[in-house]
C-alpha positions, -999 to 999 in steps of 0.1 A, spaced: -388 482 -729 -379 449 -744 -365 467 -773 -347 491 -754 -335 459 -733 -329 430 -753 -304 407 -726 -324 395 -701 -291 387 -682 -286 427 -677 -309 436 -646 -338 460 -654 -362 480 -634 -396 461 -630 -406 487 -607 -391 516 -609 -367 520 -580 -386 493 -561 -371 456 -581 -355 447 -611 -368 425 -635 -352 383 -628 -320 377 -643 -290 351 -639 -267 362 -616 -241 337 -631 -244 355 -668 -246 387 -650 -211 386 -641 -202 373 -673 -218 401 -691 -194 422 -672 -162 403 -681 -172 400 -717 -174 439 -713 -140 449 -693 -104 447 -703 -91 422 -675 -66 448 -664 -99 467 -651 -111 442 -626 -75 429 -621 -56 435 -583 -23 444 -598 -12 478 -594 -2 494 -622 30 516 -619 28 553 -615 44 560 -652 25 535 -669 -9 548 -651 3 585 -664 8 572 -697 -26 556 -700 -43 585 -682 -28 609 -710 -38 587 -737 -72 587 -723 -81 621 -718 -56 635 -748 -42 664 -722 -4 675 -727 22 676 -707 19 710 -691 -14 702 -685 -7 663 -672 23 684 -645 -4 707 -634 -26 678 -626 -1 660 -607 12 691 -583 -21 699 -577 -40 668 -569 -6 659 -557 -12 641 -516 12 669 -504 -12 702 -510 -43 676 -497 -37 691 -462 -56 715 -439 -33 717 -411 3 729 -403 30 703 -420 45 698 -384 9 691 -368 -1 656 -367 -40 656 -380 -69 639 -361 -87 620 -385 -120 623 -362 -120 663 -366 -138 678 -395 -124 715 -399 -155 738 -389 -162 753 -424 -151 730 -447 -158 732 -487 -147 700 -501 -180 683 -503 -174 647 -489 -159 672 -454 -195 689 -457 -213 657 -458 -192 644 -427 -196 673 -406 -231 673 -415 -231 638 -399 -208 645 -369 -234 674 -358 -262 650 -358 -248 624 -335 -239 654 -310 -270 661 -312 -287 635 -307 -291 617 -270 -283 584 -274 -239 575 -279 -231 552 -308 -246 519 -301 -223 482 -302 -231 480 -336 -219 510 -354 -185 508 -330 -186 474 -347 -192 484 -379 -166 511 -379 -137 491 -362 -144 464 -385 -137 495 -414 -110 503 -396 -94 472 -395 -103 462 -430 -103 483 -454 -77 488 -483 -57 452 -467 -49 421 -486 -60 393 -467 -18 375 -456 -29 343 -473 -32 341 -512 -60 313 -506 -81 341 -486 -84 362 -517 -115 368 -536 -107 361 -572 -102 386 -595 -134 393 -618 -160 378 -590 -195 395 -577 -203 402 -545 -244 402 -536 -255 422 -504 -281 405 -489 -303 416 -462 -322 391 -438 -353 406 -418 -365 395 -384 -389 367 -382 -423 374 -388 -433 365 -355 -409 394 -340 -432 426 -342 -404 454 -330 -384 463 -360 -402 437 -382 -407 460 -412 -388 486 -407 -350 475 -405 -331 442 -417 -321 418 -388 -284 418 -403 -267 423 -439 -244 397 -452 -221 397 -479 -214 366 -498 -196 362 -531 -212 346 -565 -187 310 -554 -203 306 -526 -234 283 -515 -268 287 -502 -257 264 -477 -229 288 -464 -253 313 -467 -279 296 -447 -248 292 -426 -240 325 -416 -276 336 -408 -277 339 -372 -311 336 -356 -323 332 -318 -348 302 -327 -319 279 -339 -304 292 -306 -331 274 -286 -325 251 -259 -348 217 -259 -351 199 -226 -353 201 -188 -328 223 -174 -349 239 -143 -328 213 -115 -292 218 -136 -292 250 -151 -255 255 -150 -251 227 -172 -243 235 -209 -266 212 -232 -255 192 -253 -276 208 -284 -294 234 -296 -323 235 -318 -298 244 -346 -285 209 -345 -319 190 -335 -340 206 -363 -319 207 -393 -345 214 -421 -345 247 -442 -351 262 -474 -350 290 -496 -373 303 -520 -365 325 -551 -381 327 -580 -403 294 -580 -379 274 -567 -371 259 -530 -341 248 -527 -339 223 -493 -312 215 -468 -305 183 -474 -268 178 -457 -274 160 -431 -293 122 -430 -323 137 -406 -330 163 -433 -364 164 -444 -381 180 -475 -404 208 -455 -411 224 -487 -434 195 -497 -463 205 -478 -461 244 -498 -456 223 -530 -487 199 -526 -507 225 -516 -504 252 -540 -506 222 -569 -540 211 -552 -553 247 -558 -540 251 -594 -510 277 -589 -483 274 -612 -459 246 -604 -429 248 -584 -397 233 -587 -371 217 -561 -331 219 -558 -306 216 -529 -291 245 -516 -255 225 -509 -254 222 -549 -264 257 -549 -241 283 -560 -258 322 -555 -238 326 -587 -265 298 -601 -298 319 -590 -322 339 -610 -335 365 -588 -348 401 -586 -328 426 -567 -348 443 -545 -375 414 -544 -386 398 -509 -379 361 -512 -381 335 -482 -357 320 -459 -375 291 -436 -362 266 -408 -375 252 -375 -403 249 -394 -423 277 -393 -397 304 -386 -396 327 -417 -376 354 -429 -374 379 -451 -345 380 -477 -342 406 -497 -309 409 -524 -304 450 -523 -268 443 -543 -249 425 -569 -216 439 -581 -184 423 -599 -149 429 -579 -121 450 -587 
């Protein structure tokens, strides 16, 4: 396998369709570019001639054969209604044979059958499709640069939460190479930092004036032998100490330390796949799991 494999920064099986092997997410991506012309991860169109130039050139078919092509993949004969009937996007035909229709219809059936309606989640999920997909973002700023990866993560429920502990994620986030663990720690939403400390029984209209998010403040990561600590904020403390001394008392191989603010995911060495550790108020633990790491374009 290391023969067959010689760059450790191009991810691997370890197990076979269980985790890959660690790599660098950084030199991942630059493995990529190093590969690709930039017009192939680049966001400008090309123009329709110039597309049917370089799609003759690759594929060596002539002209006869490129007109054919174009009249019959053309959007026009894509239809399977009346020209003069508006199509609803949410009816599948009831025999289709284009395979992604099949697939569809397979899946519309299901939900019929089924008792429960679409739950707040998947309405989410689909009017956030809806909403977003195939749009540019109106500010230049807002646009993720050309040639960047994009890692799925998934985040579990707390280990102290028994329903759907093992056998669904607790939400998916996607975050780009650029960004922090910081702002990832960020956009994990969890009900313990959601906690209310005090003595509310005689006032409980009154809004507090913080949660346990902004009492406790202490967090860290943990991939690949490393914790990387929340350290932000003056009343951050270094919870990953206690893990550190203890496992050095009993002769386990040593760990190091980092902050996660000077943290980029583009900086981490990790295993896709893997189950690594997210921690904060101090005992409560979550599951991360990277399922996806793929360069924009």
């Amino acid at each position: 396998m290391a023969a067959a494999y010689p760059n450790a920064n191009i991810p691997v099986y370890e197990l076979a369709e269980v985790n890959t092997k660690p790599f660098h997410i950084g030199s991942f991506r630059q493995e990529w570019l190093n590969r690709l012309e930039p017009t192939d991860y680049s966001y400008q169109q090309q123009d329709e001639d110039t597309f049917h130039a370089n799609f003759v050139e690759e594929t060596g078919v002539g002209a006869e054969t490129m007109a054919e092509l174009k009249s019959i993949c053309s959007i026009d004969s894509l239809r399977c209604h009346p020209e003069d009937q508006q199509p609803d996007m949410e009816v599948v035909p009831p025999d289709p044979t284009l395979k992604t229709l099949i697939q569809r219809k397979r899946r519309q059936d299901y939900r019929a059958s089924r008792k429960v309606t679409k739950n707040r989640h998947d309405i989410y999920a689909d009017e956030l499709e809806r909403l977003t997909a195939g749009k540019r973002p109106e500010d230049v700023t807002d646009l993720i640069p050309e040639g960047e990866v994009i890692l799925t993560i998934n985040v579990y429920y707390p280990a102290v939460f028994e329903k759907f502990t093992y056998n669904r994620s607790h939400m998916t986030l996607l975050m780009t190479g650029s960004h922090s663990l910081a702002e990832f720690r960020d956009a994990i939403c969890c009900v313990s930092d959601l906690q209310v400390c005090g003595e509310f029984s005689n006032t409980p209209d009154v809004a507090p004036d913080f949660i346990s998010k902004d009492h406790y403040k202490s967090a860290f990561f943990f991939f690949e032998g490393v914790f990387y600590n929340d350290m932000r904020f003056p009343e951050c403390q270094d919870i990953s100490v206690t893990t550190i001394e203890w496992a050095k008392a009993r002769n386990f191989p040593p760990f190091t330390q980092a902050k996660m603010e000077d943290t980029r995911m583009a900086d981490l060495k990790v295993k896709v796949g893997f189950p690594y550790l997210y921690c904060h108020q101090g005992d409560c633990e979550h599951l991360v799991i990277i399922t996806d790491v793929r360069c924009v374009s």
